[in-house]
C-alpha positions as CSV (number, residue, x, y, z in Angstrom):
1,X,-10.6,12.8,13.4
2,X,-8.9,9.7,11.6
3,X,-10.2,7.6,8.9
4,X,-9.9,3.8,8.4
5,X,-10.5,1.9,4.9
6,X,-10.4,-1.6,5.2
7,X,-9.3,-3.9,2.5
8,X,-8.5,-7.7,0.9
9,X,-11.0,-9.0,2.4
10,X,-12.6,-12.5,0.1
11,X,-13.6,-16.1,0.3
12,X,-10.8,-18.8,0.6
13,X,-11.0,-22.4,1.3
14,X,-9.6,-23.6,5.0
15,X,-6.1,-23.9,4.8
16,X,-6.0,-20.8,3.2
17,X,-4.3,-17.4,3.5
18,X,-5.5,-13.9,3.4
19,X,-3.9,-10.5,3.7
20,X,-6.4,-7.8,5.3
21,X,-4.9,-4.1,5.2
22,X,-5.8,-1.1,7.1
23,X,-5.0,2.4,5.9
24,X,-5.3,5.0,8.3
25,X,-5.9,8.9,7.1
26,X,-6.5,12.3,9.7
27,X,-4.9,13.1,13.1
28,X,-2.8,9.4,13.0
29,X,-0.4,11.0,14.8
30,X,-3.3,10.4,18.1
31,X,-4.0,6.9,17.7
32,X,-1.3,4.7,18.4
33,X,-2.9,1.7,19.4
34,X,-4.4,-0.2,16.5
35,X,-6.2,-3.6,16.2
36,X,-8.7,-5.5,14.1
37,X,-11.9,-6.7,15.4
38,X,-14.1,-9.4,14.1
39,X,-18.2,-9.8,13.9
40,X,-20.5,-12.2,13.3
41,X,-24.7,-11.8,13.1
42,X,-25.7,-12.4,16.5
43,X,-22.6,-12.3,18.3
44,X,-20.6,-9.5,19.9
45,X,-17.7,-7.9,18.3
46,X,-14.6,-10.0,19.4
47,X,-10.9,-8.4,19.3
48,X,-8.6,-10.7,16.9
49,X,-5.1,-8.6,17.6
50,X,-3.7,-5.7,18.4
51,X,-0.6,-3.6,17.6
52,X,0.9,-0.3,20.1
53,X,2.2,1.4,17.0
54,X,5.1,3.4,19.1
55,X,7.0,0.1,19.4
56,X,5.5,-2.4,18.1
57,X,3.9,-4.6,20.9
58,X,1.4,-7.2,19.8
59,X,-1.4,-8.9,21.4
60,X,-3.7,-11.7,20.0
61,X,-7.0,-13.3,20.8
62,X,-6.1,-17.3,21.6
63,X,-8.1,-18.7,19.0
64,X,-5.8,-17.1,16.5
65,X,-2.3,-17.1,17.8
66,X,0.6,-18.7,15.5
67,X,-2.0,-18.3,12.7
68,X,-2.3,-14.4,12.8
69,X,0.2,-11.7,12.4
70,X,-0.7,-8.0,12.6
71,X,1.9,-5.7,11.8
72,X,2.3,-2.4,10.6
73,X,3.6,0.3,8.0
74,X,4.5,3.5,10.0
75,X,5.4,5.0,6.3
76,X,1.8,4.4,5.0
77,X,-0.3,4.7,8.1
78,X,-1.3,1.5,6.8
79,X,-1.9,-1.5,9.7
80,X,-2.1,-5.5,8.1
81,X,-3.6,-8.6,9.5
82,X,-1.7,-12.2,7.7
83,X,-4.1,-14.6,7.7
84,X,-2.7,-18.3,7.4
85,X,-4.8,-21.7,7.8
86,X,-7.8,-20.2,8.1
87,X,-10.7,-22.0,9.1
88,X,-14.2,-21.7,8.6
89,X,-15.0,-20.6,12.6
90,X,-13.1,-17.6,11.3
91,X,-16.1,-16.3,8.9
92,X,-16.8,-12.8,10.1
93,X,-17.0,-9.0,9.1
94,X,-13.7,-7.6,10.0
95,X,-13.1,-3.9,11.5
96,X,-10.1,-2.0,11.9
97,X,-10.2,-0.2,14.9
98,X,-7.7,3.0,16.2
99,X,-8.0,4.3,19.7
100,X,-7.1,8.1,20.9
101,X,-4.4,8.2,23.5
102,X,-4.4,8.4,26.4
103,X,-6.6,4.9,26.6
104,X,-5.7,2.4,29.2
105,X,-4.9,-1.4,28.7
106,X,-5.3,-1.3,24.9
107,X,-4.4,-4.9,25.0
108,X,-7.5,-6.2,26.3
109,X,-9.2,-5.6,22.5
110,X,-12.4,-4.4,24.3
111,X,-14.2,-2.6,21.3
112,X,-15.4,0.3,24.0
113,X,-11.7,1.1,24.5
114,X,-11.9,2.1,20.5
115,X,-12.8,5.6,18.9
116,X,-12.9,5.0,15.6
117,X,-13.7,2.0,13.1
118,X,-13.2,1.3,9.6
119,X,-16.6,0.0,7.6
120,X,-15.7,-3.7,7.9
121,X,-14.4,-6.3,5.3
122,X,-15.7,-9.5,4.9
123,X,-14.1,-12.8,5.0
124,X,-15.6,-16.1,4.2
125,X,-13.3,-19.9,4.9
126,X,-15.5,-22.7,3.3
127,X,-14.5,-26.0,4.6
C-alpha cells in the first residue's frame, strides 16, 4: 500500500504562483510513475503532469505546458507541482496520483491507469 498527502494548496490572484507538494509514504519503492490530477464539480478528472520517477521523464497536459513543472525528491518520496501564471480556468481540487508497476503508457494521465490518490488540495486563481 502507499499513502499520498497532498499539500500548499490556497487562493492566489492570476499571475500568480503556487507550489503544490506530494509526499508519498508505504511500498514507494512500487510506484514509480507519479502525476497530479485536477477536478472540477461536474467535470471529469483531467491529468495536469506526470513524472516516471526512475529517470525523470515528464509529461504535461497542453493547457499547462511552460507554466507547470512537476518534479521530484527521490530523498523525501515527496513529488512537487510549480505553479506560475496561473489563471483562473485553472480553479480545481488537485490529486496526487501514484500507479503500481507494471502499468502501461503512464504518460497518457488517464486517472484509471492510477492505484492510489491523495485526498485532494484545493486551488482557487481569482481574476
Amino acid at each position: 500500500q502507499v499513502q499520498l498527502a497532498e499539500s500548499g494548496g490556497g487562493s492566489v490572484q492570476a499571475g500568480g504562483s503556487l507550489r503544490l507538494s506530494c509526499a508519498a509514504s508505504g511500498h514507494t519503492y512500487s510506484t514509480v510513475p507519479m502525476a497530479w490530477f485536477r477536478q472540477v464539480p461536474g467535470r471529469e478528472r483531467e491529468g495536469v503532469a506526470g513524472i516516471y520517477t526512475y529517470g525523470g521523464s515528464t509529461v504535461y497536459h497542453a493547457s499547462v505546458k511552460g507554466r507547470f513543472t512537476i518534479s521530484q525528491d527521490n530523498a523525501d518520496n515527496t513529488v512537487y507541482l510549480q505553479m506560475n501564471d496561473l489563471k483562473p480556468e485553472d480553479t480545481a481540487t488537485y490529486y496526487c496520483a501514484a500507479a503500481n508497476l507494471p502499468v502501461e503508457e503512464w504518460f497518457l494521465l488517464e486517472p484509471g491507469r492510477y492505484d492510489y490518490w491523495g485526498q485532494g488540495t484545493q486551488v482557487t486563481v481569482s481574476s
